[in-house]
C-alpha atoms as a printed R data frame, in Angstrom:
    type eleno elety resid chain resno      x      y       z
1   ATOM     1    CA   UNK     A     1 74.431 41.291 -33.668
2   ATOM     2    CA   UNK     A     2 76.944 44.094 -33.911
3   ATOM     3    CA   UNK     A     3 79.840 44.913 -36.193
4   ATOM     4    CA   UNK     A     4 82.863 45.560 -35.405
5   ATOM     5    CA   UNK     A     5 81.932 49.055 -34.678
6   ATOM     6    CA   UNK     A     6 79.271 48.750 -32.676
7   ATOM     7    CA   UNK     A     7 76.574 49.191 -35.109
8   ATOM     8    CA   UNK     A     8 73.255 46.967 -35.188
9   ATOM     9    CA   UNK     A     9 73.405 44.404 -38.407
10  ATOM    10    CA   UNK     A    10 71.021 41.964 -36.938
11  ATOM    11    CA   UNK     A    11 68.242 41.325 -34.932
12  ATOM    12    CA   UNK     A    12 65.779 39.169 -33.750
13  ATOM    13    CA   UNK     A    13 63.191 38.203 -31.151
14  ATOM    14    CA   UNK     A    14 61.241 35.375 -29.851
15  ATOM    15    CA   UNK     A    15 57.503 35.955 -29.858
16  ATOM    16    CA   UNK     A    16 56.460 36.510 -26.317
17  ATOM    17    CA   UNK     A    17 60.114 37.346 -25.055
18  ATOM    18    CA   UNK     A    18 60.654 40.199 -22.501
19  ATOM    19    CA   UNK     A    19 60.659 43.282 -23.413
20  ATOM    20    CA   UNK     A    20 63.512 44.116 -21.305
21  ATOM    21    CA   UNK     A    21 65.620 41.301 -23.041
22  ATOM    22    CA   UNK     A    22 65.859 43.516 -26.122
23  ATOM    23    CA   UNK     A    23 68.062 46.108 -24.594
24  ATOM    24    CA   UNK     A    24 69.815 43.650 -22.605
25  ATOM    25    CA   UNK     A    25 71.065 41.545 -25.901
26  ATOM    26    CA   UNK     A    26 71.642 44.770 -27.662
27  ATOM    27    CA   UNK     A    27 74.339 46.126 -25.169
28  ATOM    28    CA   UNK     A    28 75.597 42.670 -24.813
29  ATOM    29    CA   UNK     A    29 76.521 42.685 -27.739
30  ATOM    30    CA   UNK     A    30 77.661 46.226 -28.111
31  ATOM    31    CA   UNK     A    31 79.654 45.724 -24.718
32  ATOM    32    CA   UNK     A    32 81.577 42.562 -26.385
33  ATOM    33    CA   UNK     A    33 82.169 45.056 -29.471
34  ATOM    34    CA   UNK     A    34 83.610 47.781 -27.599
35  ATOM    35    CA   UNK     A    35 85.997 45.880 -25.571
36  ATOM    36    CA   UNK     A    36 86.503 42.757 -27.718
37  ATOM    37    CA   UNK     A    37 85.817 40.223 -25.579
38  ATOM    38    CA   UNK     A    38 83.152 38.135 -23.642
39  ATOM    39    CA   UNK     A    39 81.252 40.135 -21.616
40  ATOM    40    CA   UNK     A    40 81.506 38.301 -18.928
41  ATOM    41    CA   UNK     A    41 85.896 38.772 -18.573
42  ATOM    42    CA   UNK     A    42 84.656 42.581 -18.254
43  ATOM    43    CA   UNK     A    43 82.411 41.297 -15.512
44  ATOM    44    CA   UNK     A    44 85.351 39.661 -13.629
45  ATOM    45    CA   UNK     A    45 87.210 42.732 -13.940
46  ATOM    46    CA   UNK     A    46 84.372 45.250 -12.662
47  ATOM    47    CA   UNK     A    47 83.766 43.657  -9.290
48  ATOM    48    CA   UNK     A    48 83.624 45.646  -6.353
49  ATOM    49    CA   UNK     A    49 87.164 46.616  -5.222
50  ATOM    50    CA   UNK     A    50 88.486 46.080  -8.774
51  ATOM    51    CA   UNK     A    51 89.954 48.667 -10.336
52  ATOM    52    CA   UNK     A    52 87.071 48.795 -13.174
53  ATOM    53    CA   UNK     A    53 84.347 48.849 -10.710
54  ATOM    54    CA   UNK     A    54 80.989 50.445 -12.203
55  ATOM    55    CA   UNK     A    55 82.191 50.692 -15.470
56  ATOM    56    CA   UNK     A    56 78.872 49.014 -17.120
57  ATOM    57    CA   UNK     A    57 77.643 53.110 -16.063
58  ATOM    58    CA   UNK     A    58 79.530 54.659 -18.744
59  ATOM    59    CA   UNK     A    59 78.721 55.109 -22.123
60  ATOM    60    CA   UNK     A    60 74.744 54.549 -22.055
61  ATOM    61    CA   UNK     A    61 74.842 51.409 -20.183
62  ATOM    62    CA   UNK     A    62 77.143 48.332 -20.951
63  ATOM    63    CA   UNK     A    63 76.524 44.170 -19.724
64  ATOM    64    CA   UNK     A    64 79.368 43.214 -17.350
65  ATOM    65    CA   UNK     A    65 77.789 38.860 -17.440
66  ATOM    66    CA   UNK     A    66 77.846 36.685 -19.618
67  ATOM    67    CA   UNK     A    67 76.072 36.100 -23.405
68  ATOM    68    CA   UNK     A    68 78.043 39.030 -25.129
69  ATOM    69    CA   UNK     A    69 80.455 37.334 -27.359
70  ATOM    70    CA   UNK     A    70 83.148 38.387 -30.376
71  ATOM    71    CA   UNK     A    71 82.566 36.533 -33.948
72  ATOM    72    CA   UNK     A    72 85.785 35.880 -35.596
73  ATOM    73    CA   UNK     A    73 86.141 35.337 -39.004
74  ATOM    74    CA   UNK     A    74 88.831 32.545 -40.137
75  ATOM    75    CA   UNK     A    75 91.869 34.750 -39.555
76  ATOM    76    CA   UNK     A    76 90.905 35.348 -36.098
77  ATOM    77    CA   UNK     A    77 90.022 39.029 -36.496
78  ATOM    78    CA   UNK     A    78 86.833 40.240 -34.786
79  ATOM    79    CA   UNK     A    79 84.113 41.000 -37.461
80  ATOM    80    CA   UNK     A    80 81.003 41.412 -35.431
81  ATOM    81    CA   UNK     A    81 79.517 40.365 -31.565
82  ATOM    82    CA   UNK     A    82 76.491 38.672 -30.718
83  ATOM    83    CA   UNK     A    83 74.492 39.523 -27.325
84  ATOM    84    CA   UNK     A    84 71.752 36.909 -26.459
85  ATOM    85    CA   UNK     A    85 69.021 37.321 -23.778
86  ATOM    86    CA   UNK     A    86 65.969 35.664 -22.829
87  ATOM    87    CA   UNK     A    87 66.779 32.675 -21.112
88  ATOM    88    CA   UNK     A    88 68.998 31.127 -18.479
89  ATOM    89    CA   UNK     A    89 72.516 32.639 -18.342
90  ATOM    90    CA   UNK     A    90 73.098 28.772 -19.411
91  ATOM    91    CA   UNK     A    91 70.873 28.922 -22.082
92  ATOM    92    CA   UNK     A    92 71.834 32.599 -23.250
93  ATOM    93    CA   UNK     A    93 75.440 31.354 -23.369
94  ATOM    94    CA   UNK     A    94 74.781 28.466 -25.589
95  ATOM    95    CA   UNK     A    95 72.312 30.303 -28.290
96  ATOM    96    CA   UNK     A    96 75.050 33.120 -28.092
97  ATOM    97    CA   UNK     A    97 78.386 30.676 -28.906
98  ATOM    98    CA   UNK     A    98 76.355 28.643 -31.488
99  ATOM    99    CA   UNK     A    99 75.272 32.188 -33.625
100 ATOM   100    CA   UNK     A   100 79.257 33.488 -33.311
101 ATOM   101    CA   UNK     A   101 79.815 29.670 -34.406
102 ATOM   102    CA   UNK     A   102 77.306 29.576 -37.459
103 ATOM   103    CA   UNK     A   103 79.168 32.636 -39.037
């Protein structure tokens, strides 16, 4: 997890999870921060012939599918984004929208 500026709060991982599942849930979440939104909108917007086509190459790397999600506080205002990875997109999706849920 990520505030609102981009800046690691949180973390956590699975015993025997991929190493490369770290930096994917970390720019997940950092890609949902930056553009305040589900990661995977961005990725319907950066498809080739689409205007935003290879943006996931700019600023260090961002995640353009899905599991990158904004937490809201009561108001509605973004506080913080969770990035999950691991799993199934599926599965990533669900552990993703029940930790933006729990806060």
């Amino acid at each position: 997890m990520v505030d609102s500026g981009a800046y690691l709060v949180a973390f956590s991982r699975m015993d025997g999870a991929l190493l490369g599942a770290i930096d994917i849930a970390l720019k997940k979440a950092t890609t949902a921060s930056l553009f305040q939104k589900n990661t995977e909108v961005l990725g319907k917007k950066s498809q080739p012939i689409i205007p935003l086509f290879g943006i996931e190459n700019s600023t260090n790397g961002l995640i353009t599918f899905a599991d990158g999600m904004p937490i809201t506080n009561k108001q509605g205002t973004i506080i913080g984004t969770i990035g999950v990875s691991g799993s199934t997109v599926d599965n990533d999706f669900l552990v993703a929208q029940a930790g933006a849920h729990a806060l």
